[in-house]
N, C-alpha and C positions, 0 to 999 in steps of 0.2 A: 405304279407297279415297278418292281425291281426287273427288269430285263437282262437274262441272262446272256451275254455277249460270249458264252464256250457252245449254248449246248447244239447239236448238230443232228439233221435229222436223223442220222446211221444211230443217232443213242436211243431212237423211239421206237427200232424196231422191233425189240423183244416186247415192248408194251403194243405194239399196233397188232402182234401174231394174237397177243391173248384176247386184246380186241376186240377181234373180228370174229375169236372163236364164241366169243359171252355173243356179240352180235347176231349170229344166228339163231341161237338158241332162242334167244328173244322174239325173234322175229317168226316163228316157229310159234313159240307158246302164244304168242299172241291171237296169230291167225287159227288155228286151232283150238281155241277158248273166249274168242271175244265176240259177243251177239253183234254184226254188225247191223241188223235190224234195227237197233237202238238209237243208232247215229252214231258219228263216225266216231272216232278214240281220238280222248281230244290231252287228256293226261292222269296221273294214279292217284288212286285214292287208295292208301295202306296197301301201295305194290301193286295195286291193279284195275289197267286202263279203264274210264269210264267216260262217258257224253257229258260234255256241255253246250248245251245248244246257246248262240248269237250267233257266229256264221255257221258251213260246213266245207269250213276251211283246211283242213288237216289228213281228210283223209288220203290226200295221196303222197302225201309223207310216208303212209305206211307202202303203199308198192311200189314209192318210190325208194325205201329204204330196202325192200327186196333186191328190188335190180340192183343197189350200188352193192348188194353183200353178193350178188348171181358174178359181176365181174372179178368178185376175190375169190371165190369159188368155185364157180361154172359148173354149180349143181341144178339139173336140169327142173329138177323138183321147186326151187327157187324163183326159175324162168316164170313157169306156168303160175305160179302163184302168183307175182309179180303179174304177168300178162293177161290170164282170166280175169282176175281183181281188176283190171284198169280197165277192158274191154266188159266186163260184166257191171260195174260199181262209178264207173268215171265219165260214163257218158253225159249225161244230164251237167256234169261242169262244163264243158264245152260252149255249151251256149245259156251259161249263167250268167244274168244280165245284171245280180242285184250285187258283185262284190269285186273288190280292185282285185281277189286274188288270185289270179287265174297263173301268175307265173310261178306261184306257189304248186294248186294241186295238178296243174294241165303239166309245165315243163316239167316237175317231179317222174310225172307216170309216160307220159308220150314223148317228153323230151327225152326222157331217158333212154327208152326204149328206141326212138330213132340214132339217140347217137351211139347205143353199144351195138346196132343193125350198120349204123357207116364206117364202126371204128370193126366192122368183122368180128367181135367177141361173141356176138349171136347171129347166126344163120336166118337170115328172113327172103322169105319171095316177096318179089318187087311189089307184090301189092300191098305186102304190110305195110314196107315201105312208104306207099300211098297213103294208106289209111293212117299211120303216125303224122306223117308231115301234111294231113290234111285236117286230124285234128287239132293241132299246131297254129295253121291258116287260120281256122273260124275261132280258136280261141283268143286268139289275137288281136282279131278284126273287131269280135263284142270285147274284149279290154279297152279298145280303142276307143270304142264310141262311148263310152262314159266318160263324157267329156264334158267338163266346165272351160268358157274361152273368156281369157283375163285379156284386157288393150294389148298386154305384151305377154302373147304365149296363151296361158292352158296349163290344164292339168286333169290328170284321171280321177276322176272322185270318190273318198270312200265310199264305203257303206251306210254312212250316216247320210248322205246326201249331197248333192251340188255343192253345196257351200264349203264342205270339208275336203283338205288335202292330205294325209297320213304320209307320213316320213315313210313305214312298211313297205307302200308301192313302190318303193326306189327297188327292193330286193325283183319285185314283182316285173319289174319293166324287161326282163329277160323272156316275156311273152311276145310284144312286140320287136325285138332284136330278131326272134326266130322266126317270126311272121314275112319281117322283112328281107331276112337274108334266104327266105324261100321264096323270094319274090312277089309276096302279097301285098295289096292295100284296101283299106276299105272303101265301101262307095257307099255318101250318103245319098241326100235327098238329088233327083236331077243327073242322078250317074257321076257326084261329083269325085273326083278319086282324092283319095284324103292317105298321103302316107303314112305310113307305121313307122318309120326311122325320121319324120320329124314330131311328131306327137312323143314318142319315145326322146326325141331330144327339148322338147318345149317341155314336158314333166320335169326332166333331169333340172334344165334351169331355174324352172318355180321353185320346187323341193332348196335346190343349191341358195337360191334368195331369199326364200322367206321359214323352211325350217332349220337351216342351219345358220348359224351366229359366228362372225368372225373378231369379236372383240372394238368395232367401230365407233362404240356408243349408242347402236340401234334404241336400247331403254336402258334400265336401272342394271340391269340381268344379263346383260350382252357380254359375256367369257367366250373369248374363242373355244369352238369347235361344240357348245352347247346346243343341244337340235332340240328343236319344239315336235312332238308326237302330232299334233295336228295345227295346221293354220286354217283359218277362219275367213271367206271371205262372202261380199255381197253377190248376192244373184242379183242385183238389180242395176248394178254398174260394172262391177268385176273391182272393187275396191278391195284391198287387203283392210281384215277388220281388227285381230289379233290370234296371236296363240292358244291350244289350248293342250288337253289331252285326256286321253279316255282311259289309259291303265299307268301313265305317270303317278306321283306324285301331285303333282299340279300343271299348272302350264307355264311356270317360270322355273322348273327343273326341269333336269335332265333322265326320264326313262332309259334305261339302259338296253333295253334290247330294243326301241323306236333308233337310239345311237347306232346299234350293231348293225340292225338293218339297213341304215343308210353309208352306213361305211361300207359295207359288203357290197350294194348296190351301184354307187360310186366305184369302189376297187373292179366290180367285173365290166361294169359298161365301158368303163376306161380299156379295158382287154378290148372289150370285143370294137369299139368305134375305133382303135387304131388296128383295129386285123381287115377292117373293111377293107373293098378293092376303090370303090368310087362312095362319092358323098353327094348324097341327094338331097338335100338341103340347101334352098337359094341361100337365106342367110340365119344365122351368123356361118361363119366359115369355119370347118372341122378347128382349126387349130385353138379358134377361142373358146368353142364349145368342149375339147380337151383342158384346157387352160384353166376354163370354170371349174369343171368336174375336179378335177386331179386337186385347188385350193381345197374344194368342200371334204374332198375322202382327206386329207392331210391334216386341214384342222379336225375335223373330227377321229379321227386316228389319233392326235396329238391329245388332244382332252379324254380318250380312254387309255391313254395310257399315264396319264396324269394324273384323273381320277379314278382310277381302281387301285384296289389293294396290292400288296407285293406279289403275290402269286397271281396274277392277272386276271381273278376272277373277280365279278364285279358285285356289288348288291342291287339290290331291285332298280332303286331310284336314288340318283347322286348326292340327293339332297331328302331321301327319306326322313323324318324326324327324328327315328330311334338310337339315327347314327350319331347322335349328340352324346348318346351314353354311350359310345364304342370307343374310348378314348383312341383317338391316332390308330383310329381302322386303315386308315391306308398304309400304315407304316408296318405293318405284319399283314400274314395270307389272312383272305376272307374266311371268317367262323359261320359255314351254316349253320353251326347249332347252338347260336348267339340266342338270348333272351327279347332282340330287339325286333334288328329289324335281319328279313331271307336275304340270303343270296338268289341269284339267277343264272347259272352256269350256261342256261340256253343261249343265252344272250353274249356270253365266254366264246362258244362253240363257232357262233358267227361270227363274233367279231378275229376270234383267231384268223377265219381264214380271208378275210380281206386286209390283215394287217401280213399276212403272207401273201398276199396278190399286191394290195399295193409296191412291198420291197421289191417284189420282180419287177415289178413295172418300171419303177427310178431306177433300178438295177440295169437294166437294159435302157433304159435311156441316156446312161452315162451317170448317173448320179448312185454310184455304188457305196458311199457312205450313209448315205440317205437310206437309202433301198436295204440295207446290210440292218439297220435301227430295225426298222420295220418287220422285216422277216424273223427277227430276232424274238421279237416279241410275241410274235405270232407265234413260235417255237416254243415261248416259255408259257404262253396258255396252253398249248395242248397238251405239254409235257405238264401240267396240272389237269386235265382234262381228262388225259389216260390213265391217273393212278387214281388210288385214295384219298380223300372219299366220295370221289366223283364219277369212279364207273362203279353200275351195278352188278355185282360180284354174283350176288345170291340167285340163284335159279328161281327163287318163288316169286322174287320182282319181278312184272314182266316191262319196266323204263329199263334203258340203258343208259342215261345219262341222268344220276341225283341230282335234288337241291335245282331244280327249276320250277318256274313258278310261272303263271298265268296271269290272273285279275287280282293283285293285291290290293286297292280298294274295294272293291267288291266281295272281298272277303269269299273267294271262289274256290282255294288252295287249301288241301287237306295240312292240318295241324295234327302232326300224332298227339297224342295222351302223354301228358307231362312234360310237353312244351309249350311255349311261348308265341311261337311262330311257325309256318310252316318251312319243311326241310324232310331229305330223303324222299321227294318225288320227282317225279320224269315226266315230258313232256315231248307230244310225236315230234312238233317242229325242234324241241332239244336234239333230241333220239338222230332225228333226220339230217338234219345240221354237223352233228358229231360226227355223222357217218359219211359224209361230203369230206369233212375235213381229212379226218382219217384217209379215205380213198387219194385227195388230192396229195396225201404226203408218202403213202403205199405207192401212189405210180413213181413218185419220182425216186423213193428208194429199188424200185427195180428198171428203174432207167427208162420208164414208158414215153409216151408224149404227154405234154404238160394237159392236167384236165381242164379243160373249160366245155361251157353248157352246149355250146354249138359245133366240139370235138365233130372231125371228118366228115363236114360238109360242105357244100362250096360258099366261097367267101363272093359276097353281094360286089 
């Protein structure tokens, strides 16, 4: 990608005002026309949201997406819709025992709502209070127990089963961060206490060693910052078996939004394991467990910005086949409405904003050349993010963010009529993602405190 080294958040603010005004709209028609009897809203078909049932992962995208428009707003109408929604429709995640994704729909809906209750921007009696930061605890403590144990470390296992590890749950691990930093742990069998901030850092490490590739010669395929969507291993020894992946390409490409989510995952853990007070963790010791992290979000930050097109938006899969007919696709902005192969701007949205978390991070640790690349980048996806033709303009769409895409081998993704491929759809964790971003660059254009997930509560 071409990284703009001028442009400045103060130049996005006429684009984040009109934003946030399409944003609500959205989020409005939605709630007000969508069966959610059917299952949750997973992305559009011809402009409007429908179910795809494998998990029921997404729906708290949607009132997590309320809360983050109730803080630009502080329309009370927003709250409640937001707040009933998660307290009427979100219970039953809580203690969903069959999916990694709990730091998805739990911290969306409860996280949210306890940090705009800490940060004072909503009014809550102490018992809410309770009731968020205790559904918080137990969604954390069942994240935790899905648990596969390798001779060195662990990991939270997909959905597919013990054997699988998803690059995704790196995004996800911000369920045990909050667990911990409320002071929880689990107890297995025998009363044994099992904490949440090292199972949270034994994941980080597996993820760091076996889906992300630093260039060493691991196999044929080994390019720095290349992440495998899932690794493979035996239940019967705890042996690494190989790569694979469920909505890449294949297993020796690179998924682009499997990449984003562990860059983003990486970039906030990295936040929040240095905001700690104390490190409870016999070994390894904070610093190398920082160390690891910060290689893994850097080389992979380094290969999305390597491999995406000039405008920073990316296509599905780095190594899709169709990109063989897009002569020097990365050398001009990505065409959604190519004959080949989609883009995936959801996959944009995320990675934007860990390429703007990790710059602050170098940024502040002295390495402001470093950290200035980074944010820089992060600035030139959203500033493709917020114009054409990547926000949804038209009122009768109810996606806000185009041109993302879901299961392209499975052929899941609406294709309008007289294309090739599919393009002009939205997708909640897109939608929701965009709307993270956006907030994160609206507080700092009005001079707020920096956003992160665990915003105004006390540090572990």
């Amino acid at each position: 990608m071409r990284v703009d080294p001028r442009i400045r958040v103060d130049d996005l603010a006429g684009a984040l005002r009109v934003f946030w005004r399409i944003s609500e709209a959205k989020i409005r028609n939605l709630e007000e026309t969508y069966d959610f009897d059917s299952g949750a809203p997973v992305f559009t078909v011809d402009g409007r949201y429908t179910a795809r049932g494998w998990t029921e992962w997404t729906l708290g995208f949607h009132y997590g997406s309320a809360l983050l428009q109730y803080e630009i707003d502080g329309d009370p109408g927003l709250l409640h819709l937001a707040r009933n929604g998660t307290l009427g429709r979100m219970l039953p995640h809580l203690t969903h025992m069959g999916v990694h994704d709990h730091g998805f729909n739990v911290v969306s809906t409860f996280g949210n709502l306890r940090r705009l209750a800490a940060e004072r921007i909503l009014l809550a009696e102490p018992w809410e209070m309770v009731c968020y930061e205790l559904a918080l605890r137990v969604s954390a403590a069942v994240q935790a127990r899905r648990w596969t144990p390798l001779p060195e470390g662990g990991y939270i296992y997909s959905f597919n089963g013990p054997q699988s590890l998803f690059a995704d749950t790196m995004r996800s691990l911000r369920s045990l961060a909050l667990g911990h930093l409320l002071g929880h742990y689990l107890l297995e069998e025998g009363d044994r206490k099992v904490s949440l901030l090292e199972r949270l850092v034994r994941h980080a490490q597996t993820t760091a060693r076996y889906n992300v590739y630093y260039g060493r010669g691991r196999d044929l395929y080994d390019v720095r910052g290349r992440v495998a969507h899932e690794s493979i291993f035996s239940t019967i020894d705890g042996s690494y078996r190989c790569p694979s992946s469920q909505q890449g390409y294949s297993a020796r490409s690179t998924w682009t939004r499997g990449l984003a989510w562990v860059m983003l995952g990486f970039a906030e853990q990295l936040e929040f394991l240095v905001s700690l007070g104390t490190w409870d963790v016999a070994e390894p010791p904070r610093e190398e467990v920082l160390a690891l992290m910060l290689e893994a979000c850097r080389a992979t930050c380094d290969f999305y910005i390597e491999q995406t097109p000039a405008n920073g938006i990316p296509y599905w899969d780095t190594a899709a086949p169709g990109l063989a007919r897009l002569s020097d696709h990365l050398d001009r902005p990505a065409d959604p409405f190519n004959d080949h192969e989609p883009v995936d701007s959801s996959a944009a949205a995320i990675a934007a904003q860990a390429l703007l978390r990790l710059g602050r991070h170098l940024s502040r640790s002295g390495h402001t050349v470093e950290g200035t690349r980074y944010r820089q980048a992060g600035l030139t996806v959203a500033a493709a993010l917020l114009s054409d033709p990547y926000l949804s303009r038209d009122p009768r769409h109810q996606g806000l963010l185009l041109h993302a895409v879901y299961h392209r081998p499975n052929a899941w993704d609406f294709v309008p009529a007289g294309r090739a491929v599919p393009c002009g759809e939205a997708t909640m964790w897109g939608d929701y993602h965009v709307r993270e971003l956006a907030l994160l660059l609206w507080r700092e254009l009005q001079g707020r405190p920096y956003l992160t997930f665990w915003n105004g509560g006390p540090v572990a």
